[in-house]
C-alpha positions in Angstrom: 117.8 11.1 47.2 118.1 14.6 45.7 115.1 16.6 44.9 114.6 16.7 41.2 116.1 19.2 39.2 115.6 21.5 35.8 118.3 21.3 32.8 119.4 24.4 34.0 119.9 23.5 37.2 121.9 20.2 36.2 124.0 22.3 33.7 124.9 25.4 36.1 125.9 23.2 38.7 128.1 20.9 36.7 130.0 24.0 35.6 130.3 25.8 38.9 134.1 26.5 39.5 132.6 28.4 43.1 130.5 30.8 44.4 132.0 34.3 44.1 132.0 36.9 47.1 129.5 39.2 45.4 126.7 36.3 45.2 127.8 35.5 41.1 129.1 32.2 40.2 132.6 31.6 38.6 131.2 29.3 35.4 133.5 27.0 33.4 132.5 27.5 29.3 132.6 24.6 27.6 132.5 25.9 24.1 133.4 29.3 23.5 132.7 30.3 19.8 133.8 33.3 18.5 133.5 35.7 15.1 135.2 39.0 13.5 133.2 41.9 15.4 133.7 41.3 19.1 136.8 39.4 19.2 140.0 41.6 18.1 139.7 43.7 21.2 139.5 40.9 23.4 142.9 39.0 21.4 143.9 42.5 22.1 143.7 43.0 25.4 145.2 39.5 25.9 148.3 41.3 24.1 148.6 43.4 26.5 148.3 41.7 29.8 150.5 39.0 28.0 148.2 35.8 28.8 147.9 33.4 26.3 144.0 31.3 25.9 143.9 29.1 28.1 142.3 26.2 26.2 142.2 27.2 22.1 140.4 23.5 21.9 137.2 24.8 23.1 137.9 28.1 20.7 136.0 27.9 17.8 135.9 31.0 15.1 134.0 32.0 11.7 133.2 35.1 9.7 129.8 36.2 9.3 128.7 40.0 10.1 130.9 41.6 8.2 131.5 39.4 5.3 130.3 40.5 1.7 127.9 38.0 0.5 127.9 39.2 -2.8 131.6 39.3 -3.2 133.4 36.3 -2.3 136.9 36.8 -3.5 139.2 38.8 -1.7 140.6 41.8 -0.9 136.9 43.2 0.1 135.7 46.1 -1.7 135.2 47.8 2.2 138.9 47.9 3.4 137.2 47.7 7.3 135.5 43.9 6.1 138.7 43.1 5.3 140.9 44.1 8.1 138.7 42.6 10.4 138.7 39.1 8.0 142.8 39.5 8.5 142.7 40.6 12.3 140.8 37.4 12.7 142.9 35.0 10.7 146.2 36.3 12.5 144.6 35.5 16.1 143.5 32.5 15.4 147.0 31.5 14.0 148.5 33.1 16.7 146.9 31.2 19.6 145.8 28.1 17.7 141.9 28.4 17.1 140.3 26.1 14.8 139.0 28.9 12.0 136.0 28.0 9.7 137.5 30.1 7.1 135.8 30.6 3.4 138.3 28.8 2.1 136.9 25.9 4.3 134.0 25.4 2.9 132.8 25.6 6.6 132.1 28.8 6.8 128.6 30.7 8.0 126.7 32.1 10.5 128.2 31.3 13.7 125.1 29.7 15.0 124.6 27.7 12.2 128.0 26.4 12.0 128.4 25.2 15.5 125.3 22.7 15.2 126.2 21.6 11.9 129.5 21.0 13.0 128.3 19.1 15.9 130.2 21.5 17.8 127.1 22.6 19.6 126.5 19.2 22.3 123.8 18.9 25.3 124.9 19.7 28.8 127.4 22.2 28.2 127.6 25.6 28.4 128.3 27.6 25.6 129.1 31.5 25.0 129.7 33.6 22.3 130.5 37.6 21.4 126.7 37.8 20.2 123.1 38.4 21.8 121.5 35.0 19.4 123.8 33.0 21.1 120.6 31.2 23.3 120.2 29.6 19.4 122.3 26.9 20.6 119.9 26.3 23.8 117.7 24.3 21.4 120.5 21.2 21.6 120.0 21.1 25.5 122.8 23.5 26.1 122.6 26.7 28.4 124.2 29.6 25.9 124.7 33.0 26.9 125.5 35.8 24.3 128.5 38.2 26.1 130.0 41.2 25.3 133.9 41.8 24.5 135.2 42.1 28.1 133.4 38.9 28.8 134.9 37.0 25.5 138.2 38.5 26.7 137.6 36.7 30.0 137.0 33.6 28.5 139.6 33.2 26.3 142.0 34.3 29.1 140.2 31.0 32.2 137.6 29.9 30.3 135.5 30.5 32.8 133.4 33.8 33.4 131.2 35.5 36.1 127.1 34.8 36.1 124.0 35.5 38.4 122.2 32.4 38.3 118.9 33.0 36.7 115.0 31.6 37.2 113.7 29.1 35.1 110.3 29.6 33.4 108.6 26.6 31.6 106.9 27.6 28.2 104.8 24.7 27.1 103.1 24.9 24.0 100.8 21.9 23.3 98.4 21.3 20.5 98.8 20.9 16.7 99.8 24.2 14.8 97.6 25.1 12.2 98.7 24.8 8.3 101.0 27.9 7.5 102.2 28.6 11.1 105.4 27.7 11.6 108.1 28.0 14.5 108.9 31.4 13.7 104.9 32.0 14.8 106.1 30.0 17.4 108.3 32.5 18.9 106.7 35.9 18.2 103.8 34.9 19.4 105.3 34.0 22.8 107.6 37.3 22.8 104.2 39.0 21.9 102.3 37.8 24.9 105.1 37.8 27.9 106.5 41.1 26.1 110.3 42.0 24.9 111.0 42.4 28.7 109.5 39.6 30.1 112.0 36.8 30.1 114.3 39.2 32.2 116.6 37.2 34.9 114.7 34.2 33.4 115.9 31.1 31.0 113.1 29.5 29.3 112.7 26.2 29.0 110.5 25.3 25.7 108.3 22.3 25.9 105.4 20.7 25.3 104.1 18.5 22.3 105.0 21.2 19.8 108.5 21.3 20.7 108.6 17.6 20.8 107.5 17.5 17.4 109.6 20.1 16.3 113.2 19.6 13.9 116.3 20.5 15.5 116.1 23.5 12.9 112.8 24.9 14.1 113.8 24.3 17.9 117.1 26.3 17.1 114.6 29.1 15.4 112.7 29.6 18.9 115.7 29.2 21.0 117.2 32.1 19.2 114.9 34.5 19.7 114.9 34.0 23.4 117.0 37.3 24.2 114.3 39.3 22.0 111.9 38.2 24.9 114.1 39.4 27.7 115.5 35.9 28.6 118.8 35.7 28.2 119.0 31.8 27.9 116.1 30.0 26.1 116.7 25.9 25.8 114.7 22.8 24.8 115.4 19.4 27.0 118.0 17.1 24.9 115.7 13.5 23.3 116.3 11.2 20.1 115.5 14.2 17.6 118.4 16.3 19.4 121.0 12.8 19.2 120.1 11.4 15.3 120.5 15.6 14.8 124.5 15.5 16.4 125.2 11.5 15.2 128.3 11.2 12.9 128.5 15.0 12.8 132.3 15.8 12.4 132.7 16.9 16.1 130.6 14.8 17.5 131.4 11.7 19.9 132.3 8.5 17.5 132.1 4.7 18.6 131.6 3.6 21.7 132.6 7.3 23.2 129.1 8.5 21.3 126.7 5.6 23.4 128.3 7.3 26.5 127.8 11.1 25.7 123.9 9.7 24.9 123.2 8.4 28.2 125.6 11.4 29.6 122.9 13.7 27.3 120.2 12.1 28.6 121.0 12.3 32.3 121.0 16.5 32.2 117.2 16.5 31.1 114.9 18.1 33.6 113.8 15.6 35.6 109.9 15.0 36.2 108.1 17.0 39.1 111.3 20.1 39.5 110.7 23.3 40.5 110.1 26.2 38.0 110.0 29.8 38.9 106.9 29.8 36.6 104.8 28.1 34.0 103.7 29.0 31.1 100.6 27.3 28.9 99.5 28.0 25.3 97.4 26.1 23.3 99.0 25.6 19.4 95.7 26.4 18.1 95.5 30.0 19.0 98.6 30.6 17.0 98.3 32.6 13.4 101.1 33.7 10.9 102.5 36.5 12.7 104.4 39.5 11.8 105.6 42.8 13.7 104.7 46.4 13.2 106.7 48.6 15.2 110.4 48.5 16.4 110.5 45.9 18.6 110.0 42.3 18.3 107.2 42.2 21.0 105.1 44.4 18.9 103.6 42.0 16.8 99.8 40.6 15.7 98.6 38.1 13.0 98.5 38.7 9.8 94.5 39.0 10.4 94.6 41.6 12.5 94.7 45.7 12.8 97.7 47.4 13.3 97.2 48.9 16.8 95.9 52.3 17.5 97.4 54.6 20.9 93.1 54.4 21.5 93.8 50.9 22.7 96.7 51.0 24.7 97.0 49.7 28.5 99.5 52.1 29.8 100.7 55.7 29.2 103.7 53.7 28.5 102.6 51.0 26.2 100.5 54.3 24.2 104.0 56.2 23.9 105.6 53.3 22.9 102.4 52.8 20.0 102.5 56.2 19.2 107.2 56.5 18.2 106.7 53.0 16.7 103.6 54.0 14.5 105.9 57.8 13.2 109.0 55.3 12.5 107.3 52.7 10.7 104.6 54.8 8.9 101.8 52.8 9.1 98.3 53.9 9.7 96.9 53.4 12.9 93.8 51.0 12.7 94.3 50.0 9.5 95.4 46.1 8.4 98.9 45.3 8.4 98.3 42.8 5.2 98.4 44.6 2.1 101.4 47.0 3.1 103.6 47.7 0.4 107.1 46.3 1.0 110.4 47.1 -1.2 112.8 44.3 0.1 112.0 40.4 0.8 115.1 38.9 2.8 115.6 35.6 3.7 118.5 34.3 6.0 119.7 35.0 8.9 121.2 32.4 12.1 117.3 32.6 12.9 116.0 31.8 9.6 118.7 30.7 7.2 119.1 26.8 7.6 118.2 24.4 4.6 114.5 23.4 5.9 114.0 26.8 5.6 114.9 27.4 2.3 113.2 24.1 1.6 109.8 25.1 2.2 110.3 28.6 0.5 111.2 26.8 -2.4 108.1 24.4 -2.3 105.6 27.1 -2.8 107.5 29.8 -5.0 108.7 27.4 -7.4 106.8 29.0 -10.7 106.2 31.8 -9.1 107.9 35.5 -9.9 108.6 37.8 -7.5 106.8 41.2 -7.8 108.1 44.2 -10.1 110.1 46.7 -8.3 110.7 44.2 -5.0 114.6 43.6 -4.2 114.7 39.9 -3.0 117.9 38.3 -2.0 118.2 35.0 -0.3 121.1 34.8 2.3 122.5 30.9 2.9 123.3 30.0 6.8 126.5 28.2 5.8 128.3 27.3 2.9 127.5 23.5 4.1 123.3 25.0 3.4 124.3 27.0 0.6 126.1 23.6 -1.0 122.8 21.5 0.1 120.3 24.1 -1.1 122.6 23.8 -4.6 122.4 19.9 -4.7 118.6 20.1 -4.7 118.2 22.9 -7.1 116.9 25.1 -4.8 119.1 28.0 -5.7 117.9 27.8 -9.3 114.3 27.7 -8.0 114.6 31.1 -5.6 117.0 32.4 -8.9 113.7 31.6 -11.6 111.5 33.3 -9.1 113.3 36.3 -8.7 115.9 36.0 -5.4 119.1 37.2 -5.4 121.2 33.8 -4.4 124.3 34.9 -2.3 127.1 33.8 -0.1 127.0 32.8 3.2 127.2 35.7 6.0 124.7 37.8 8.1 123.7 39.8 5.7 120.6 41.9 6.0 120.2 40.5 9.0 122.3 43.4 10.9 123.7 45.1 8.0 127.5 45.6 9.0 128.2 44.6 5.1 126.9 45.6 2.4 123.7 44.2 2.1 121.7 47.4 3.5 118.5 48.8 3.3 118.5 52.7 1.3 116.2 55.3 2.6 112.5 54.6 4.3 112.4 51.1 2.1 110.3 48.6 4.3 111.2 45.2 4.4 109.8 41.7 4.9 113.2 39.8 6.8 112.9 36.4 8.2 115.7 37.8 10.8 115.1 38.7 14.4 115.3 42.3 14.9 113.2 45.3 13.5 114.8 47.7 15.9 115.2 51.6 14.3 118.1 51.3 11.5 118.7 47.7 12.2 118.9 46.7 8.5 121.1 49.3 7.8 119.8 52.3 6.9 118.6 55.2 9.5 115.1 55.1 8.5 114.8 51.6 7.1 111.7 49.7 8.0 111.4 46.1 9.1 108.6 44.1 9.3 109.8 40.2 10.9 107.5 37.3 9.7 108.6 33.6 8.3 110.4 32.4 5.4 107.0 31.4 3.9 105.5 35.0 4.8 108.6 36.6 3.6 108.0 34.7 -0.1 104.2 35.5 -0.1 105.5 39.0 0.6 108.2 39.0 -2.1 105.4 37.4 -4.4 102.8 39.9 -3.9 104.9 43.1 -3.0 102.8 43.8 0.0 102.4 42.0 3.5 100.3 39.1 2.6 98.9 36.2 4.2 100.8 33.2 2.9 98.1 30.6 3.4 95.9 32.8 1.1 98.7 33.0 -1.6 100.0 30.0 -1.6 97.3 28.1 -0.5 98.6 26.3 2.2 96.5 23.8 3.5 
């Protein structure tokens, strides 16, 4: 009988093609998904060393970083927006990849549109040309984000070249409090391993929280793995992950989908495997959290000080206080709630799926968002953006004061025109507050949850959304 084994475990070795010579393994992708930014060199180099892709049916390609979502007809305004929108259309023709075009009705974020597609399936391994890609890790999938020589690699054997990584267990067990939700979830985890400590790790997320959790809010923790150093972050496939994928339009049908189930079922870690190390945290000790420096590990409650260099551990960790405290220009010592923001955003392939717009629109439904606060609210997908529609949610964010727009990145990342202008701080329900992430060279970001992001937009400052919106 063989010893019992982790989902990664199960996954890797069902993809191994063989061992390479320099201790890597040769892995077979299952899915390869693919968007605007990081593909055209790699159909371009396939040009040139005249190799076709080897298997278009496990190609799957949208648009989403570059798109305008304020402008949906074409040509762009940006002539580079559109180039890359045509670049992309003629290689998918070209070598037969299934393209979630606008004109679809399919488009979005690509890791939205892969779970909602049913694209996105348990026991497989999936990459993509983008560091979020461990989003689809919440479906019981291993998902690695790769860059354009890698995408290039895969579209050419489908396969590509991996050091096989540790597996650390996260469990998080408890009942969250009123007002945290999974975003909490996740920055309070990268807060207390740090931005660098999931390095040559994939987390495994468990523990009655995540067995509570939506498929949405498990794909919301999943893809902010990478901002914790991990490059793979996953939750074990159960019933919530299979009524998720059931009758979705790539998903197994008939008597082929009772077989993928048990198939599903069988990659789960098994009880009693070996982890490289385990994790605990307790539900309860988790607030509303939000960042404020330049890195997604530099974040604290919405209760608590911003730090001071006094208090730092390390002549690194007080350097790193001290360029992160002159970028963001914030006080040292002083509370982070009640900061002054300029932009609310809401969206992003972390933050941009129905649920969340959902319970946005719960609480700010009579409620106007403050004078001289920009607010734009960023659909996942057009399949969101036509749900959020049929509920009247749109109307709801539009009477409080959001901007409603088309499906894309967005804000997000900024490679369109959705940008922050000068040293305007913003409250993003995205994953990144690196220096001039959000588009501009001295723009500000401050990461929180939908729900904090509308108390923010609300109030115009950082602002506990319990308090505001008396959640309860």
């Amino acid at each position: 009988m063989s010893a019992p084994q982790s989902l990664f475990q199960k996954v890797w070795a069902a993809h191994t093609v063989k061992k390479l010579a320099n201790g890597q393994t040769q892995l077979l992708i299952g899915t390869h998904l693919i968007h605007e930014v990081t593909s055209p060199q790699a159909f371009g180099m396939l040009r040139d060393l005249k190799l076709p892709v080897l298997m278009p049916h496990r190609t799957f390609a949208t648009v989403d970083h570059i798109v305008p979502t304020d402008q949906l007809v074409e040509p762009y305004a940006d002539p580079l927006a559109q180039a890359m929108m045509d670049e992309l259309r003629k290689n998918c023709a070209q070598f037969g990849i299934t393209f979630f075009d606008r004109a679809s009705g399919k488009q979005g974020v690509v890791h939205i549109v892969g779970p909602e597609q049913g694209i996105t399936q348990p026991g497989t391994t999936i990459a993509c040309g983008d560091s979020h890609t461990s989003t689809h890790g919440a479906f019981g999938a291993i998902a690695f984000g790769i860059g354009t020589s890698q995408v290039r690699d895969v579209l050419a054997t489908q396969t590509m070249a991996l050091g096989q990584l540790k597996v650390r267990r996260i469990e998080v067990n408890g009942k969250l409090r009123p007002g945290v939700y999974a975003k909490d979830v996740i920055l309070h985890i990268i807060r207390t391993l740090g931005v660098n400590g999931g390095t040559g790790y994939a987390y495994e997320y468990a523990g009655s929280v995540f067995d509570g959790f939506s498929m949405e809010e498990r794909m919301t923790v999943c893809n902010m793995s990478i901002e914790g150093g991990a490059r793979v972050g996953y939750v074990n496939p159960d019933e919530t992950t299979f009524a998720y994928l059931k009758d979705r339009p790539y998903s197994p049908q008939g008597a082929a989908w009772d077989a993928a189930v048990a198939r599903w079922k069988s990659f789960a870690s098994d009880a009693g495997c070996h982890y490289d190390d385990v994790v605990k945290i307790d539900a309860a000790t988790i607030a509303p959290t939000v960042t404020w420096g330049i890195n997604p590990g530099q974040g604290i409650s919405i209760a608590e000080n911003i730090p001071s260099p006094d208090t730092a551990t390390s002549a690194d960790d007080k350097a790193g206080i001290i360029e992160a405290l002159a970028y963001m220009k914030l006080p040292a010592g002083a509370p982070i709630k009640g900061t002054k923001i300029d932009v609310a955003f809401l969206g992003s392939c972390t933050n941009g799926r129905l649920s969340d717009f959902r319970e946005v629109a719960k609480y700010v439904k009579g409620k106007r968002v403050a004078p001289g606060v920009k607010a734009i609210a960023v659909p996942g997908s057009q399949i969101v953006a036509l749900q959020c529609e049929k509920e009247g949610i749109d109307k709801i964010l539009a009477e409080a004061g959001f901007e409603w727009r088309g499906a894309g990145c967005s804000m997000c990342l900024a490679m369109n025109p959705d940008k922050l202008v000068g040293d305007q701080l913003c409250a993003s329900s995205s994953n990144r507050n690196f220096k001039g992430r959000q588009g501009s060279v001295t723009g500000r970001t401050i990461l929180m949850s939908p729900v904090m992001v509308a108390a923010a937009a609300v109030t115009g400052t950082v602002a506990d959304a319990r308090e505001v919106f008396a959640v309860n």
